[in-house]
N, C-alpha and C positions, 0 to 999 in steps of 0.2 A: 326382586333383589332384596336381599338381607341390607337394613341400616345402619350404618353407621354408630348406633345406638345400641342395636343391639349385639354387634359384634364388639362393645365396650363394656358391656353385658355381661356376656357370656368368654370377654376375656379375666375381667375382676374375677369373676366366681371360678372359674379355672384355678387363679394362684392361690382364692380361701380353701378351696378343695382340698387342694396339694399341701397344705401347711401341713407343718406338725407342731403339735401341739404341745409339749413337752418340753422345747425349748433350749439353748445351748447346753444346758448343762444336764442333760436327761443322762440318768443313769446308765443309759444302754450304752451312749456317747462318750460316756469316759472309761470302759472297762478296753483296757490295754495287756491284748493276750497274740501273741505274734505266731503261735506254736499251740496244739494242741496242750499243752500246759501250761497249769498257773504260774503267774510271778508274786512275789511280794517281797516288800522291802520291811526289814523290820529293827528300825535302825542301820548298824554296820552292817546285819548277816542280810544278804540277796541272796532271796529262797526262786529257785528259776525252776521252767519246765514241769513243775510236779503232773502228773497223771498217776493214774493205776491201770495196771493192766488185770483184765479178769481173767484167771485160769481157767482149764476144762475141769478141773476137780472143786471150784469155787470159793477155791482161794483166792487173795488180791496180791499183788508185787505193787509195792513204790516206785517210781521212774521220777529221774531229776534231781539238783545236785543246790549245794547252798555254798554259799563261799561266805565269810568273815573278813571283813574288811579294816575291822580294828586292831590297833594292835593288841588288844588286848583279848587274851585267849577264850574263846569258851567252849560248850559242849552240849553235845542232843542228848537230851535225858529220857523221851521217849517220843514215841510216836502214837497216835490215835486215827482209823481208817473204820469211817461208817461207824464211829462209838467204840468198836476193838480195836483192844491194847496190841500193837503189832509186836511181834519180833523183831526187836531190834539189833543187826550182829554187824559189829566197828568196834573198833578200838582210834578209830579218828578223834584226833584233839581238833576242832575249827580255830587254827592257827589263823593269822592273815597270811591272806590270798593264798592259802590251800584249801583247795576246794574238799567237801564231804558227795561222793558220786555213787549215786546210786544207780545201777543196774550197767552194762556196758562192756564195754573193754579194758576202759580203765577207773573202774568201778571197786570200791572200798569201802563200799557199806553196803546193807542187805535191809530192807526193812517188809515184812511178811504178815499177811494174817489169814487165818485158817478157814475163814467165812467172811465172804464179800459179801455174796446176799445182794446184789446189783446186775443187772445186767448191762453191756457195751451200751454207751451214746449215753448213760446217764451219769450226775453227779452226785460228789457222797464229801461230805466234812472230813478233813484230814486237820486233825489238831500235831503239831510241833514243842515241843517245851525243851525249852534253852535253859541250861545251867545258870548263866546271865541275862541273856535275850528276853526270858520269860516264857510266855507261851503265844505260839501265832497260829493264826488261822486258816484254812484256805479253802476252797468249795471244787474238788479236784474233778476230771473230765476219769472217766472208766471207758478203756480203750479193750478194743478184742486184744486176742492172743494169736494175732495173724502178722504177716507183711513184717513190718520192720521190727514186732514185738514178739514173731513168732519163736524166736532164741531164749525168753526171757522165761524162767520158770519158779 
């Protein structure tokens, strides 16, 4: 018969096992991503969803929309995808609460670049620079060119 003892034993070292180590606030624990793309607040402008989609010719699309929440007007001055300078084609002001929507149906801006240089499942830097906003950051997901992105060119 196992004692008493050691079944007090081999229950402690059970829960040290299990731990982690890291603790409430471990970086892994606070990244809040609901959707295949990133969020990020940056100030009034809520940048939502960004992803890229990789083309078959190896090019990259922008996916994901940003809204302005101030009343106060501003504007995407450019975009950065893997270090290139995308093509950026809007004429959108980021009014409040009109959203800037990239790629879709109801889509009003285009942002492009000629060489991804990534392949699907990995991430790539996508720099933003606001007229006002400044510039924001984001570490975007590279999605295929299949299923719900296969329309996107």
């Amino acid at each position: 018969m196992i004692s008493k003892r050691t079944i007090g034993v081999l229950a402690a070292s059970m829960m040290l096992l299990t731990g982690c180590a890291a603790g409430g606030q471990a970086p892994t624990r606070l990244i809040k991503q609901v959707t295949d793309g990133v969020e990020k607040d940056a100030g009034d402008l809520k940048i939502r969803n960004v992803k890229i989609v990789a083309l078959p010719d190896g090019s990259g699309t922008l996916v994901g929309f940003i809204v302005n929440h101030s009343p106060e007007a501003d504007g995407l001055a450019a975009i950065t995808i893997n270090g290139e300078r995308a093509e950026l084609v809007s004429d959108v002001v980021l009014n409040q609460n009109k959203p800037m929507i990239f790629e879709g149906d109801a889509a009003n801006a285009k942002a492009k670049i000629a060489v991804l240089g990534v392949k699907p499942g990995y991430r790539v830097p996508v720099v933003m620079y606001f007229a006002k906003g400044g510039k924001v950051e984001l570490d975007a997901l590279v999605v295929a060119n299949t299923g719900i992105y296969s329309s996107i060119l």
